[in-house]
TIDRENVO-765928 format. One line per 10 residues: number of its first residue (from 1); their letters; for each residue x, y, z of N, C-alpha, C. Coordinates in Angstrom, 3 decimals. Atoms other than C-alpha are relative to their C-alpha. Last residue first. Layout:
NUM	a	X Y Z X Y Z X Y Z ~ ...
//
This chain:
123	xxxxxxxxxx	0.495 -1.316 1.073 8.441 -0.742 -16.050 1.274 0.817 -0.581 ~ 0.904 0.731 1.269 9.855 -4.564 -14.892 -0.946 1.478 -1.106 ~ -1.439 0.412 0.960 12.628 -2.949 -12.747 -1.024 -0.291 -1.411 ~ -0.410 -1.260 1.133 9.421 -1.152 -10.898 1.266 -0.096 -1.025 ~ 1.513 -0.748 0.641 6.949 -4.286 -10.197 1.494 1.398 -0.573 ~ 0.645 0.663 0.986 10.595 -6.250 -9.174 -0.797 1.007 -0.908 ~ -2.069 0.221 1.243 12.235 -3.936 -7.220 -0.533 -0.227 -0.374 ~ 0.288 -1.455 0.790 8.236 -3.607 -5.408 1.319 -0.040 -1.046 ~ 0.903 0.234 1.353 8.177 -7.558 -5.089 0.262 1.406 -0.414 ~ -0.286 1.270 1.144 11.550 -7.728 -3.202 -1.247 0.507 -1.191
113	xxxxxxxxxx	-0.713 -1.081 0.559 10.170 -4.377 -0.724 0.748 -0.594 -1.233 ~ 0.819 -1.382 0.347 7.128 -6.409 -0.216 1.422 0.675 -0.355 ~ 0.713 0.219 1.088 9.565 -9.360 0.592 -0.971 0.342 -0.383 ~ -1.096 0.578 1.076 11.757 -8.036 2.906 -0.870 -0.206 -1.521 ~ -0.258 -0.858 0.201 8.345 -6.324 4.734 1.078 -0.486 -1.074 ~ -0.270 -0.628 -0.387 6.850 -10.138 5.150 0.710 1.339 -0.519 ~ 0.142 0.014 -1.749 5.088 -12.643 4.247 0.592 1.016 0.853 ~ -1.527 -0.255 -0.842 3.873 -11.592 0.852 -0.219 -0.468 1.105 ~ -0.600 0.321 -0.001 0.617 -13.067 -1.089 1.899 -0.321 0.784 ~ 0.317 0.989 -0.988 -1.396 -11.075 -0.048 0.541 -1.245 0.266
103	xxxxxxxxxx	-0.354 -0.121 -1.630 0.302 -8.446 -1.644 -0.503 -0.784 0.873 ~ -1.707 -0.299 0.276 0.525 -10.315 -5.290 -0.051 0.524 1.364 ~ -0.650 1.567 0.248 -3.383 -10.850 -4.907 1.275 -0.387 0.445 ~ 0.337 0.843 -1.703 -4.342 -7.383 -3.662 0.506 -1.099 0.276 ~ 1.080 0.366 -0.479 -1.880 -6.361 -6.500 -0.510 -0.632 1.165 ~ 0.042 0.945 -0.722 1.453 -4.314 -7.050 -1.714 0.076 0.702 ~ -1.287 0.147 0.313 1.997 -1.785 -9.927 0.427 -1.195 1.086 ~ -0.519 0.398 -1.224 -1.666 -1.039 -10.470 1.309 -0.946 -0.401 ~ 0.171 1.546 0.556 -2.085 1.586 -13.102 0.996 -0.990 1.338 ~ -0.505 1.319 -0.590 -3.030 5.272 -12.171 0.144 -1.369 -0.878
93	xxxxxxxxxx	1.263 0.864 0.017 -3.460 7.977 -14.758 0.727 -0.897 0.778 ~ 0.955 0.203 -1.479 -1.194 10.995 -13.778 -1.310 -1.318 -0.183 ~ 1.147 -0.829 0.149 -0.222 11.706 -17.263 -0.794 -0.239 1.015 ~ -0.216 -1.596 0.359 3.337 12.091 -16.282 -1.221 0.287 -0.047 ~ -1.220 -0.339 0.982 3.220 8.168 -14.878 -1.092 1.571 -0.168 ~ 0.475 -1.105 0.890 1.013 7.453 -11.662 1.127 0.642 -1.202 ~ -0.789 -1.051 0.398 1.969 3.997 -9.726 -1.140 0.939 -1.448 ~ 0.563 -0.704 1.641 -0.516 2.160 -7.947 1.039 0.575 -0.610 ~ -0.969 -1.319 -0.201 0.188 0.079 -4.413 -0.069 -0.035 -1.962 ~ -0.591 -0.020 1.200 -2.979 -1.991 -3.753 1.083 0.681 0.045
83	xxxxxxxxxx	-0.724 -1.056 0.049 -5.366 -2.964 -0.668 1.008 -0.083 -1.433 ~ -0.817 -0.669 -1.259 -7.817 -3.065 -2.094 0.254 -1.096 0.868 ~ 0.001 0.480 -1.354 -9.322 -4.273 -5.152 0.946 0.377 1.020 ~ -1.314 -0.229 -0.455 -9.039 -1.855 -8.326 -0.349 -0.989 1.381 ~ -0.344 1.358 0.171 -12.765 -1.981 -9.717 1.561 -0.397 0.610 ~ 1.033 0.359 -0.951 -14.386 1.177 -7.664 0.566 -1.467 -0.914 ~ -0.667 1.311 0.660 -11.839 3.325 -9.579 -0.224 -1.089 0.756 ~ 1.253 1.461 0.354 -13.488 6.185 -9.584 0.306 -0.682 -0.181 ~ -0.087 1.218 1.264 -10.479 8.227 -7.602 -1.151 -0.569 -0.364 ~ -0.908 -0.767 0.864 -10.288 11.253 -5.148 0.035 -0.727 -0.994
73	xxxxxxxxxx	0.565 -1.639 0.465 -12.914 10.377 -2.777 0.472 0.563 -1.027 ~ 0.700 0.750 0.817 -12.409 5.810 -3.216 -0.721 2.288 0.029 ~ 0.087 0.729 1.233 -9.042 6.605 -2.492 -1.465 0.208 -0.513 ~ -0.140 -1.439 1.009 -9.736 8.906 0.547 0.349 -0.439 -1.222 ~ 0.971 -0.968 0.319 -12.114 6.047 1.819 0.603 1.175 -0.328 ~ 0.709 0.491 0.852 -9.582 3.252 1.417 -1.559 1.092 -0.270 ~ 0.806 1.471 -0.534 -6.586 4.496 3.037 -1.133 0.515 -0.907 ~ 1.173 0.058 0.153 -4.163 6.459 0.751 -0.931 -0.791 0.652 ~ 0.567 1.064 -1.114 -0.500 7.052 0.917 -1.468 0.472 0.262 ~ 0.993 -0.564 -0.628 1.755 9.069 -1.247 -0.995 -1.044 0.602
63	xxxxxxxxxx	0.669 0.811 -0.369 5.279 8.346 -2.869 -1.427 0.662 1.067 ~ 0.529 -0.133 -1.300 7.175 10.555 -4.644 -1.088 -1.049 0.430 ~ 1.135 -0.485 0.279 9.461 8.555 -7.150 -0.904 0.765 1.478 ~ -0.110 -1.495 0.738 13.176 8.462 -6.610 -1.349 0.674 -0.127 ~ 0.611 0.176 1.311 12.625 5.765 -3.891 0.242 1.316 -0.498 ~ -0.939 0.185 0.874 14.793 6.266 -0.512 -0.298 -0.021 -1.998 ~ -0.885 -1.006 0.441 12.391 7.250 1.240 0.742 0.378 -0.505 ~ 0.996 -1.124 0.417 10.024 4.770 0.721 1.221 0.910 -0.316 ~ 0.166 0.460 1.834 13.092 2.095 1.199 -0.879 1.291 -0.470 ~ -1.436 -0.395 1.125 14.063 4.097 4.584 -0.596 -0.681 -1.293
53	xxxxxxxxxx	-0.206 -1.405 -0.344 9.743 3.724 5.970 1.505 0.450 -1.069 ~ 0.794 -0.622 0.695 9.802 0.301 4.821 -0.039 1.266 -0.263 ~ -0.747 -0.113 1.256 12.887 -0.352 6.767 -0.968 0.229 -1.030 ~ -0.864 -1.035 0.043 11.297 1.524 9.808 0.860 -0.324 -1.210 ~ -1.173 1.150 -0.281 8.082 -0.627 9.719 1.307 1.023 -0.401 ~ -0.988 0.734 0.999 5.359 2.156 9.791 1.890 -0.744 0.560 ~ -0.491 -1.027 0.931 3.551 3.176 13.127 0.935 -1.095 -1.047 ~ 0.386 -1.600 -0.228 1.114 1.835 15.891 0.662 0.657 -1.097 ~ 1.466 -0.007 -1.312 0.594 -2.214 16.161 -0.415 1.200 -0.318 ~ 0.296 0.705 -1.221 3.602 -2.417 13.389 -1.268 0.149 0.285
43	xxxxxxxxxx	0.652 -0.571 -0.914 2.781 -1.537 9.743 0.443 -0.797 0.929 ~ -0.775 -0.855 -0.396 4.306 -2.392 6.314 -0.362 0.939 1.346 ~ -1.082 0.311 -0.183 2.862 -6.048 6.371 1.255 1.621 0.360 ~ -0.630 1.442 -0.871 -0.006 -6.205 8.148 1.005 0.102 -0.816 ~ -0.169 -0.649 -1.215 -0.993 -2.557 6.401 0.741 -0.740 0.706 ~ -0.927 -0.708 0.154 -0.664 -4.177 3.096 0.793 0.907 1.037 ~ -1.363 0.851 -0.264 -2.105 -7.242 3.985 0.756 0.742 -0.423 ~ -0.846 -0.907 0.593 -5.138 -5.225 4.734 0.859 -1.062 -0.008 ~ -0.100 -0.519 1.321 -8.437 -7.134 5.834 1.233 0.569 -1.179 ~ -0.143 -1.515 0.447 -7.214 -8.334 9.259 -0.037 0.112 -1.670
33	xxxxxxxxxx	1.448 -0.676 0.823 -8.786 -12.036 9.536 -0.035 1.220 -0.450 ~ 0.540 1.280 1.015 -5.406 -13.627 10.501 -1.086 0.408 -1.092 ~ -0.693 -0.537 1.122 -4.252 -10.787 12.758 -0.302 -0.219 -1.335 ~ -0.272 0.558 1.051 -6.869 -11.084 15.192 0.465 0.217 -1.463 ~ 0.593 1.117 -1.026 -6.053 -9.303 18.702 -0.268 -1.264 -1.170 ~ -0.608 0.250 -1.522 -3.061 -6.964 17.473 -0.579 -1.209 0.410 ~ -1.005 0.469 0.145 -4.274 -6.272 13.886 0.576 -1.084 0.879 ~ -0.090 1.666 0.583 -7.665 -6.350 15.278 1.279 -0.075 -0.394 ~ 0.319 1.142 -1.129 -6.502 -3.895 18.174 -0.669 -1.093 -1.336 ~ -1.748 0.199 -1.090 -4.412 -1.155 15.697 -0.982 -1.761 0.982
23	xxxxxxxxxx	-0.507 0.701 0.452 -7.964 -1.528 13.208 1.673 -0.522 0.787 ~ 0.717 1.098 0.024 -10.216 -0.017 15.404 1.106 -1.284 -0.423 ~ 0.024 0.302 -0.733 -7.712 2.409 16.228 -0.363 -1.806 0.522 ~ -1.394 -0.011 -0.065 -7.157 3.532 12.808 0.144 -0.560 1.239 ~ -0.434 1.404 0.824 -10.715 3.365 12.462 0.645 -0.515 0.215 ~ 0.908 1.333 -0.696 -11.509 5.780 15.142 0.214 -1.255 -0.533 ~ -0.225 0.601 -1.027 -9.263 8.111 13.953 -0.622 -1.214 0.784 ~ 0.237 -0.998 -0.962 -10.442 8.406 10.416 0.446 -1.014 1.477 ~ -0.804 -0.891 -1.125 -8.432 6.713 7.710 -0.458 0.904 1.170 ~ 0.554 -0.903 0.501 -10.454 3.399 6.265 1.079 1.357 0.879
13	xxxxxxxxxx	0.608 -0.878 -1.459 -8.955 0.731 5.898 -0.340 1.408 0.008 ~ 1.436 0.730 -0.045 -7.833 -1.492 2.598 -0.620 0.338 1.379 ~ 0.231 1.609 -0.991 -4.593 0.364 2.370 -1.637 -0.082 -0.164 ~ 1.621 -0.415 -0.507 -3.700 2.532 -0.891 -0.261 -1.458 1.059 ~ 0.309 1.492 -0.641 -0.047 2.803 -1.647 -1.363 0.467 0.721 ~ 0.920 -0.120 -0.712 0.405 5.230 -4.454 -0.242 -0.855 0.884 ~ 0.433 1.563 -0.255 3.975 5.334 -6.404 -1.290 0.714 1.014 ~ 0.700 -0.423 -1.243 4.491 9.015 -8.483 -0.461 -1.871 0.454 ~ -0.321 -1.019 -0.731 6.505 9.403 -11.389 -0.515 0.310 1.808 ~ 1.157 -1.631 -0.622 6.212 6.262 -12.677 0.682 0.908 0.992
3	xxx	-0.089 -0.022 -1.776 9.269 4.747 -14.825 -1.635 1.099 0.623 ~ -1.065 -0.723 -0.521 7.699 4.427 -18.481 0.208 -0.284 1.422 ~ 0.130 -1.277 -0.706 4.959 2.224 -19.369 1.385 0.435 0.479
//
């Protein structure tokens, strides 16, 4: 596959306020059992990790951000395990470019922004 034009990071939570809340105090109270290891890693308590944040911004591709119920409105892609980060080439078809597996794997932001080099040197 070509470079993608578009990276997707989809968290494993859902986005309405209440959630987002829900989920700030398990992060906070049990981290261990928090569903997302995408959120646990590019997320404090309340807002994105600030070198996450510059790497994003820094990427040539646009990048867009998805919790798990506007993914599952805009996409059928009910096999994809969450959380994920997707890239979209020209013809806009997703293909996952870092897995639940592969992000659960990370311990920290350094190394999420290590695997992404990687996932996009390798397309």
């Amino acid at each position: 596959m070509d470079a993608p034009m578009r990276i997707v990071l989809v968290y494993n939570a859902d986005g309405s306020a209440l959630s987002r809340i829900g989920d700030a105090l398990h992060k906070l109270f049990a981290p261990k059992t928090y569903p997302c290891s995408l959120c646990m890693l590019s997320y404090g308590p309340l807002t994105m990790r600030a070198k996450w944040r510059k790497y994003l911004q820094d990427l040539p591709q646009e990048v867009s951000e998805l919790h798990r119920d506007e993914f599952h409105e805009f996409y059928d892609l009910p096999h994809i395990p969450l959380p994920a980060i997707l890239s979209a080439g020209a013809d806009g078809r997703l293909e996952v470019l870092l897995s639940k597996p592969q992000l659960d794997a990370l311990r920290d932001v350094d190394e999420l922004i290590a695997a992404m080099e990687a996932a996009l040197a390798a397309r």
